[in-house]
C-alpha positions as CSV (number, residue, x, y, z in Angstrom):
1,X,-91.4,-106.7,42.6
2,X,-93.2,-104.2,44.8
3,X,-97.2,-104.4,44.5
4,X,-99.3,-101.5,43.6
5,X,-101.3,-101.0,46.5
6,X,-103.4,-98.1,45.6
7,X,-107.4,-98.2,45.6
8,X,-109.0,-98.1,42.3
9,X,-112.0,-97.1,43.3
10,X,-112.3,-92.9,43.2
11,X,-114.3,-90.6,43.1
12,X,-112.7,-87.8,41.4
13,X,-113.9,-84.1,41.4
14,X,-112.8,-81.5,38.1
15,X,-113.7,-77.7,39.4
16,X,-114.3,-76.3,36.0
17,X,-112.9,-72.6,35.9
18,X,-115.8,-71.2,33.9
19,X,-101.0,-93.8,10.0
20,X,-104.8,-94.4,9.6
21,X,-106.6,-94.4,6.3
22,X,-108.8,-91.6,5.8
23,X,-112.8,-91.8,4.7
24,X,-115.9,-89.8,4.4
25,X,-117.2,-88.9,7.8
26,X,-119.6,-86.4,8.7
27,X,-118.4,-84.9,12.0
28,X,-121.1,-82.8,12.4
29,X,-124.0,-85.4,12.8
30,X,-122.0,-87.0,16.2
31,X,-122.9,-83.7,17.9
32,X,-127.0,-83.8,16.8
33,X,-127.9,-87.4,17.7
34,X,-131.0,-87.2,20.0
35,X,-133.3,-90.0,21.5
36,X,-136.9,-88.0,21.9
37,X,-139.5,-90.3,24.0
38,X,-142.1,-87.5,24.8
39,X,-141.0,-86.5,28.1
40,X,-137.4,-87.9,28.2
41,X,-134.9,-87.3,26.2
42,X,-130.8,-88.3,25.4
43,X,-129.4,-85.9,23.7
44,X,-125.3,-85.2,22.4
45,X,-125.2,-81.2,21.8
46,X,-122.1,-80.2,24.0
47,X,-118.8,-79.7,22.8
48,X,-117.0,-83.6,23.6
49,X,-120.1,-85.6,23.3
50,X,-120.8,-88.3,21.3
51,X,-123.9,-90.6,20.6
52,X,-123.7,-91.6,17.0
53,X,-127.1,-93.8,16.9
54,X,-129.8,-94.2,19.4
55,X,-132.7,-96.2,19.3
56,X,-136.1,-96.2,21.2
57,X,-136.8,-99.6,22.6
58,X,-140.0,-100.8,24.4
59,X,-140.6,-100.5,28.2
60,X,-138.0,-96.9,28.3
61,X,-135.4,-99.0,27.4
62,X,-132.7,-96.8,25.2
63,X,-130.1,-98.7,22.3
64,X,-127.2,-96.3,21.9
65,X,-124.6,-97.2,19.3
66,X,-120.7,-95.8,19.4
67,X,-119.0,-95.3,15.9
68,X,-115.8,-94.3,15.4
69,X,-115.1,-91.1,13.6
70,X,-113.2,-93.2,10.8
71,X,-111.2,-96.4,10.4
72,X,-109.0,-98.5,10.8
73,X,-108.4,-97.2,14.1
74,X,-107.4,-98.2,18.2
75,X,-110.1,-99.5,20.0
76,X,-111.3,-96.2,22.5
77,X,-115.1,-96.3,22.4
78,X,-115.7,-92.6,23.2
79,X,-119.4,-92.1,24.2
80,X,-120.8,-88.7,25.9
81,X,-124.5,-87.8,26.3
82,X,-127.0,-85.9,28.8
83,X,-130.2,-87.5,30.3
84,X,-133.0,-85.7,31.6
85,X,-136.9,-86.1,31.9
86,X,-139.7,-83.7,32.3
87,X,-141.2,-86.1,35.0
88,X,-138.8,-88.9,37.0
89,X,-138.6,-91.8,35.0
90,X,-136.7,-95.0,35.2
91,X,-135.2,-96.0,32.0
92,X,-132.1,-98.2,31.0
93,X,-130.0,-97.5,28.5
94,X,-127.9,-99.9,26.6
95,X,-124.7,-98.7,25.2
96,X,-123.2,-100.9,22.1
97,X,-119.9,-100.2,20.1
98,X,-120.1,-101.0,16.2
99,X,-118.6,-103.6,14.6
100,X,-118.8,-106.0,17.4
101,X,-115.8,-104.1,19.5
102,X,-115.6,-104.6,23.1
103,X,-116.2,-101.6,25.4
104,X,-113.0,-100.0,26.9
105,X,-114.1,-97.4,29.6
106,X,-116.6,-97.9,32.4
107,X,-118.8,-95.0,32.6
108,X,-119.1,-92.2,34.1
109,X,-122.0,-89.9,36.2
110,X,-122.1,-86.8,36.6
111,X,-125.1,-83.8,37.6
112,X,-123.0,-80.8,37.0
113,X,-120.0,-82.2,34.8
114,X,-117.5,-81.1,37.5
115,X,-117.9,-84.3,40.2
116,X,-117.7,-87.6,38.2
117,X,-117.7,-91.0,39.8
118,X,-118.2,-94.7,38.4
119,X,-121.8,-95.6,37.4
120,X,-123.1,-98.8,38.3
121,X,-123.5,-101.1,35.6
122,X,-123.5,-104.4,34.0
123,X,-121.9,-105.6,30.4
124,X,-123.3,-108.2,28.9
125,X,-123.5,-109.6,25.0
126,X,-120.9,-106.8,24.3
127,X,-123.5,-103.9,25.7
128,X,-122.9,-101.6,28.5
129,X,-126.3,-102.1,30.8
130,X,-127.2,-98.6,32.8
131,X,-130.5,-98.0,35.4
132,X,-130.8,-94.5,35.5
133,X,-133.4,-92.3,36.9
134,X,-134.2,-89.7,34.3
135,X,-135.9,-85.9,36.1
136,X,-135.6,-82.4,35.0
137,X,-131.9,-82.4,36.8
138,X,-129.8,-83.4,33.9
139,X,-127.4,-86.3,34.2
140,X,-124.1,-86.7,32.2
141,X,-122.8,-90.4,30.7
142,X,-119.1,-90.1,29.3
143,X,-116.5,-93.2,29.4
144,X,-114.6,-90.2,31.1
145,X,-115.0,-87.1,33.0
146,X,-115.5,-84.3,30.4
147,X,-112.7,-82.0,29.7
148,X,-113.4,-79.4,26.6
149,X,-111.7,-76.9,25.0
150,X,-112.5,-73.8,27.0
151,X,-110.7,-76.0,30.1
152,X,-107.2,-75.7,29.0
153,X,-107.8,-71.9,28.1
154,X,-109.1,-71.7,32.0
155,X,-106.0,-73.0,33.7
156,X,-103.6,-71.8,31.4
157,X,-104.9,-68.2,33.1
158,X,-105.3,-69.4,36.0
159,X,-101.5,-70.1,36.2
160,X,-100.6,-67.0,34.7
161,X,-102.2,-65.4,37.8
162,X,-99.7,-67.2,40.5
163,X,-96.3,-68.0,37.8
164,X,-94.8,-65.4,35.2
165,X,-95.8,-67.8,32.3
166,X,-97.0,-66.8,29.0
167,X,-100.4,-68.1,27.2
168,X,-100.3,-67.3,23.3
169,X,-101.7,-69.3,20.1
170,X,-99.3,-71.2,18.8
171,X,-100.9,-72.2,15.5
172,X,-104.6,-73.6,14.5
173,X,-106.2,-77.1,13.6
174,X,-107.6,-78.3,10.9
175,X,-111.1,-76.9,11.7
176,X,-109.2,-73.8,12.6
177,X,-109.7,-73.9,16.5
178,X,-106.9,-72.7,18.1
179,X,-103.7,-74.9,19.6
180,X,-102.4,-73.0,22.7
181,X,-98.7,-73.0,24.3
182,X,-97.6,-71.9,27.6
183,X,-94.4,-70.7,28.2
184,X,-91.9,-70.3,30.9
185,X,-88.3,-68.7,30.0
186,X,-85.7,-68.9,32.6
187,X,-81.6,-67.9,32.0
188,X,-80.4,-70.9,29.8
189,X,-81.0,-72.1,25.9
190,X,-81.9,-75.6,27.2
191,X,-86.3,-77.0,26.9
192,X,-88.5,-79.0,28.7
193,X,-91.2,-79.9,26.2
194,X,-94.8,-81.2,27.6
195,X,-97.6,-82.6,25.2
196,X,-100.9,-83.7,26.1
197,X,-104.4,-85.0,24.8
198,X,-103.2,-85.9,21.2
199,X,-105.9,-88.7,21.7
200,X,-108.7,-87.0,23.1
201,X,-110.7,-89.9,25.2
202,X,-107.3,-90.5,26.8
203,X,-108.5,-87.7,29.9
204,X,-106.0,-89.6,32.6
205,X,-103.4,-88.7,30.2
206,X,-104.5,-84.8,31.1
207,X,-105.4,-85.4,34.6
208,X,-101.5,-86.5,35.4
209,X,-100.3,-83.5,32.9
210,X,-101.8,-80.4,34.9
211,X,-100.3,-81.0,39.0
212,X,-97.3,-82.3,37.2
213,X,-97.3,-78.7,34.7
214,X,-98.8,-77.1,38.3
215,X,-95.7,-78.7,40.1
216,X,-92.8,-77.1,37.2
217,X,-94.7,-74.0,38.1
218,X,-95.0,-73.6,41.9
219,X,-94.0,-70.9,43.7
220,X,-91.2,-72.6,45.8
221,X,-86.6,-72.9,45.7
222,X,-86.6,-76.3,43.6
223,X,-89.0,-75.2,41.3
224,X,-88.0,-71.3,41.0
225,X,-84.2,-72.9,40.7
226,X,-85.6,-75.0,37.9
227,X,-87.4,-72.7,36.0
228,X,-84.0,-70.4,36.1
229,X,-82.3,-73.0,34.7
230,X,-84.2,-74.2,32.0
231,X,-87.1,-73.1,30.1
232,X,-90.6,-74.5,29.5
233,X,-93.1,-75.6,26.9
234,X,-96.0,-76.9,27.3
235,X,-98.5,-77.5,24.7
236,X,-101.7,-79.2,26.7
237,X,-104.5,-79.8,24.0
238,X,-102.5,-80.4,20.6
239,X,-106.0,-81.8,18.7
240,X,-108.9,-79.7,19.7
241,X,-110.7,-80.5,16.9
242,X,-110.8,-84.3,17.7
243,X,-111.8,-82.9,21.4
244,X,-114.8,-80.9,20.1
245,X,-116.1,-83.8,18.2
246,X,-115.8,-86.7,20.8
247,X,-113.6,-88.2,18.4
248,X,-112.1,-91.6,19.7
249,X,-108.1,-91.0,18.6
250,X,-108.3,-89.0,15.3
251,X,-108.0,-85.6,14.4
252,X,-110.3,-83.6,11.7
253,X,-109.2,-85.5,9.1
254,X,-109.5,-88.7,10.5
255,X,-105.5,-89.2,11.4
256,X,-103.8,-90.5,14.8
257,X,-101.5,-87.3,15.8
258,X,-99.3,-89.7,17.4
259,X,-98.1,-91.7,14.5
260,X,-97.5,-88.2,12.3
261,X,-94.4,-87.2,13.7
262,X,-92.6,-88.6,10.5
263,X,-94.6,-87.0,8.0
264,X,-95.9,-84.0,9.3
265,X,-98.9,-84.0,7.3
266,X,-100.8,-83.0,9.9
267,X,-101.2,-79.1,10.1
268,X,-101.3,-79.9,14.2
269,X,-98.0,-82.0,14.4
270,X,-97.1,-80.0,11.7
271,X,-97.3,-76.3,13.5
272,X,-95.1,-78.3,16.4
273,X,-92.6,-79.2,14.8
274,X,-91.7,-75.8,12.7
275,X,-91.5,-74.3,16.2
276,X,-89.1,-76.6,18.0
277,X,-86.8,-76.3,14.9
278,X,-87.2,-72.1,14.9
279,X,-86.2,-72.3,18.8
280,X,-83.0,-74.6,17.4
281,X,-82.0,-72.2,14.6
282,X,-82.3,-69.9,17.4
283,X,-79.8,-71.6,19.3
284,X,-81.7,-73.2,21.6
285,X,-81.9,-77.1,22.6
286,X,-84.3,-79.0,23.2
287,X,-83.4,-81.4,26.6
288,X,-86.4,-83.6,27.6
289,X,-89.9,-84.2,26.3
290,X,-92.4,-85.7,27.8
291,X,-96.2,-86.9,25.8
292,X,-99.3,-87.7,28.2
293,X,-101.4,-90.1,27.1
294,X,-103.8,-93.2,28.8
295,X,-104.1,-97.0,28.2
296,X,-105.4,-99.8,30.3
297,X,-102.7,-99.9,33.1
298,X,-100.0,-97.1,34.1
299,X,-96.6,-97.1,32.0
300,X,-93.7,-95.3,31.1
301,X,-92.5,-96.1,27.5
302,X,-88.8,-94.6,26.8
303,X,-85.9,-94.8,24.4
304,X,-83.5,-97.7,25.0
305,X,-80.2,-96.3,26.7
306,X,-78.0,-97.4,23.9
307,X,-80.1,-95.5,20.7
308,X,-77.7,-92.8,20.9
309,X,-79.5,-90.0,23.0
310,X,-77.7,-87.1,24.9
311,X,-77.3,-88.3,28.8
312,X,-78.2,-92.3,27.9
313,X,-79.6,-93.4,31.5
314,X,-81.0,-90.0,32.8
315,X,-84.6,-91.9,32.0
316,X,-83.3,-94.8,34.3
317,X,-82.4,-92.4,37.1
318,X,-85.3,-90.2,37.0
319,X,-87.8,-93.6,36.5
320,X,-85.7,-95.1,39.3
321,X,-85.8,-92.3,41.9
322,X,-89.6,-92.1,41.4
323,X,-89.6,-95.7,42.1
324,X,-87.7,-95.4,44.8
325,X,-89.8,-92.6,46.7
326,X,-93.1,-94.4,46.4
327,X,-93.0,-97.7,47.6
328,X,-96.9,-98.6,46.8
329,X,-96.3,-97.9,43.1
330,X,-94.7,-99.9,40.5
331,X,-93.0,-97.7,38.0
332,X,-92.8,-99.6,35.0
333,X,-90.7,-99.0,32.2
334,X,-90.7,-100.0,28.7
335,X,-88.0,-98.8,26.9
336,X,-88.5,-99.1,22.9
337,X,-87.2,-98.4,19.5
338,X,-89.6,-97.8,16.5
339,X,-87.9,-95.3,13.9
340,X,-90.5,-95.2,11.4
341,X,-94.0,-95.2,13.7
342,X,-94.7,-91.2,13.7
343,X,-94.6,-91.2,17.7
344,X,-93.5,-88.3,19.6
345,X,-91.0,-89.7,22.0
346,X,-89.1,-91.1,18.2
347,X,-89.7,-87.8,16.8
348,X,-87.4,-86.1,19.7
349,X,-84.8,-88.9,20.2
350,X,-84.4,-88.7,16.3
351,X,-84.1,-84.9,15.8
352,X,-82.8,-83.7,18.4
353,X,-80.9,-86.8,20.1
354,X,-82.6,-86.3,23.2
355,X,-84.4,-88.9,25.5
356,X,-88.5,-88.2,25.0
357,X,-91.3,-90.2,27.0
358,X,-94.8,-91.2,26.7
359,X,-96.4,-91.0,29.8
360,X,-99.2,-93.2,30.2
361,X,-101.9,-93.3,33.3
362,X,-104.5,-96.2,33.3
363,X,-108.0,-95.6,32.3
364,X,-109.3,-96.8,35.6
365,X,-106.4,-95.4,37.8
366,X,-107.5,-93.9,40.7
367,X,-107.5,-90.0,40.4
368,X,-106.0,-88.8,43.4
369,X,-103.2,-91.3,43.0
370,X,-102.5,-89.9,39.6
371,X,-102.1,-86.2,41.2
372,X,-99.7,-88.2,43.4
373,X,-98.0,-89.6,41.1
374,X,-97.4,-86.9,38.5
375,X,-96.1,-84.6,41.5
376,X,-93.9,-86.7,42.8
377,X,-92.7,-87.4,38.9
378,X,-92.2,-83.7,38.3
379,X,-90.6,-82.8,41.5
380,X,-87.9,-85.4,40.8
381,X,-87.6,-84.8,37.3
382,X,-86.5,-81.3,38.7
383,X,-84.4,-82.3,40.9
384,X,-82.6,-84.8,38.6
385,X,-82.2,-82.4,35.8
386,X,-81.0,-79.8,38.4
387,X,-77.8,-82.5,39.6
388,X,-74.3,-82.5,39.3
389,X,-74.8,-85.8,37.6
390,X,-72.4,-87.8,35.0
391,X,-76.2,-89.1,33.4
392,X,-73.8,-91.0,30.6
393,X,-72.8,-93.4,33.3
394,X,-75.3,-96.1,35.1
C-alpha cells in the first residue's frame, strides 16, 4: 500500500474576488453574539460566522460556546468570529462545543480573511485554548477559511470571462437566497453533474471543487475536446442559507441536504432534481455526477460495480488511473450501497442508472495538495470519459 507522503502543514491563501428532526431555532441570534469588554471586543456579524454564547471571564480570558443550529445532527462544530481591541491586549479565548462534543476542526487565523493558516493552540477538558493578541487590526477565528456567498457569484464570472459558460439562477432556498448553476453545452445530449457545499463547514469539499471545475474549463485540446463532447453542470453552493448562517450541516429548516435525495422535501434538493429530470424529458442523459464534500481523512465513496449502473467499472478505471499517476497519494475507495439514505451519489445511480461519487477531502489536508489532487482527478476523468473504452469490462 503506497504511503501518503504529502505535508499537512499549509498555509493556504483564498484571493477573494470582491433525515434530522427539526426544532425551534432562531437563526438570526448566531449572527448577533458579541463579547463587549470595554476596549476589546468578539464579535459574529459577517455572513458565515458563528459564536452562539460568549462569556467574560476574569484576567481577559473569553468562554465561547458552539451550538448547533438544531439536532440530532453530525458532529462539525462550526465556529467563526472577529477579534479586535482599541489598544493591544492579550487575551485567551476558550472555545467549548455544547453538549460535551469534542472539537472537529483546528482553527484558523486570518487579518484580511483571504490568507488563513493554522493557529496555535491547545485542547484541553474538551476546550479549544487560543493566546491572541487583540489591536485595532482585526483578526478572524473560523474552524475553516471563510468562503461566503458572494464567493461563488465571483468565480462563477470570473470563468465566464476566460470559457463560454453560462451563470443563471437556478432556483432559491428556503430563506429565498439564490442557488446558482453554471453551464457548459458542447455537441452531445450526454452530462457531467458537479455539486458542492451541501454541508457548509465542509470548505475542503469547495477548495477541491473549483481547480477541478477550473480544469473541465481550461482553455486547452483535452479540455476543449471534452467540453465538445459532453456538456456541464455544475451547481457549487446548493444551501446558501446554511452558508449565511454558519450552520454546522443543516439547511434553513434544520435538514441535512444530503440525506434528502429520497424525499425531496427540501425546496434546495428539491429545485435539483425537477431540473435534471426536465434535461431527461428533453432527451438528454445524465452520465457522471460527482458531490464535494469533507471528513476527517481524503476518500472517494462510489457505487459497487455490480448495483446495475451504466459502464460498471468506469469508477475503478478513473479511481485507478489517478492512483496510478500520483504515487505519494493513496486513492481510496469505498464503494457502497444504501438505497434508502437520501445521498446524492444513490439519488443518480437510482434514477438515472448512472455511477455518482462523493468526493471527500480531509479537514486538515493540506491545501495545495488538494489543488493537486482535484486537477489531476479532472484531467483524467476527461480523458477516461473521452476513451474508446469497453467500461463494462474490468
Amino acid at each position: 500500500m503506497k504511503k501518503n507522503h504529502f505535508t499537512y502543514l499549509w498555509l493556504f491563501s483564498i484571493t477573494f474576488l470582491v433525515s434530522c428532526a427539526k426544532t425551534s431555532v432562531s437563526y438570526e441570534e448566531n449572527s448577533a453574539r458579541v463579547c463587549d469588554k470595554g476596549a476589546v471586543r468578539l464579535t459574529a456579524k459577517f455572513e458565515a460566522s458563528r459564536m452562539d454564547e460568549c462569556q467574560v471571564l476574569a484576567g481577559n480570558n473569553y468562554l465561547i460556546t458552539i451550538t448547533p443550529e438544531n439536532t440530532p445532527i453530525n458532529p462539525s462544530p462550526w465556529y467563526a468570529f472577529k477579534i479586535e481591541a482599541d489598544t493591544p491586549t492579550d487575551i485567551t479565548v476558550n472555545i467549548k462545543i455544547s453538549g460535551q462534543r469534542d472539537n472537529r476542526y483546528l482553527p484558523k487565523f486570518s487579518q484580511d480573511m483571504k490568507t488563513w493558516s493554522v493557529y496555535p493552540h491547545q485542547y484541553r477538558n474538551k476546550k479549544l485554548i487560543l493566546k491572541v493578541k487583540a489591536s485595532a487590526q482585526p483578526v478572524y477565528i473560523a474552524g475553516q477559511e471563510v468562503i461566503n456567498n458572494q464567493y461563488y457569484v465571483d468565480w462563477a464570472k470570473k470563468l465566464q470571462k476566460s470559457t463560454q459558460i453560462s451563470h443563471q439562477k437556478l432556483g432559491t432556498s428556503q430563506q429565498g437566497r439564490p442557488i446558482y448553476k453554471i453551464e457548459s453545452r458542447g455537441e452531445s445530449n450526454e452530462w457531467l453533474v458537479i455539486l458542492g457545499r451541501l454541508h457548509p463547514p465542509e470548505i475542503t469539499g469547495a477548495l477541491a471543487l473549483f481547480p477541478f471545475v477550473e480544469t473541465l474549463l481550461a482553455s486547452n485540446p483535452l479540455a476543449e475536446n471534452f467540453r465538445k463532447n459532453y456538456n456541464l453542470l455544475v451547481i457549487p453552493n446548493l444551501n446558501p442559507d446554511g452558508v449565511a448562517m454558519g450552520n454546522w450541516r443543516h439547511n434553513a429548516n434544520g435538514v441535512d441536504l444530503n440525506r434528502d435525495w429520497i424525499t425531496f422535501k427540501q425546496p434546495e434538493t428539491k429545485q435539483v432534481h425537477h431540473y435534471l429530470q426536465d434535461l431527461v424529458a428533453d432527451g438528454q442523459k445524465i452520465k457522471f455526477a460527482v458531490d464535494f464534500h469533507s471528513t476527517q481523512h481524503d476518500v472517494f465513496y462510489t457505487m459497487p460495480v455490480d448495483y446495475g449502473v451504466d459502464n460498471r467499472y468506469f469508477v475503478k478505471h478513473w479511481l485507478g488511473a489517478l492512483d496510478k499517476a500520483m504515487p505519494n497519494f493513496d486513492v481510496v475507495q469505498k464503494p457502497g450501497n444504501r438505497p434508502n439514505n437520501g445521498v446524492s451519489k444513490q439519488y443518480f445511480a437510482d434514477n438515472y442508472q448512472v455511477h455518482a461519487i462523493t468526493y471527500e477531502m480531509g479537514d486538515e489536508t493540506n491545501r495545495e495538495n488538494i489543488n493537486i489532487i482535484a486537477k489531476n482527478a479532472s484531467t483524467i476523468l476527461m480523458q477516461t470519459l473521452l476513451a474508446d473504452v469497453d467500461h463494462n469490462k474490468e
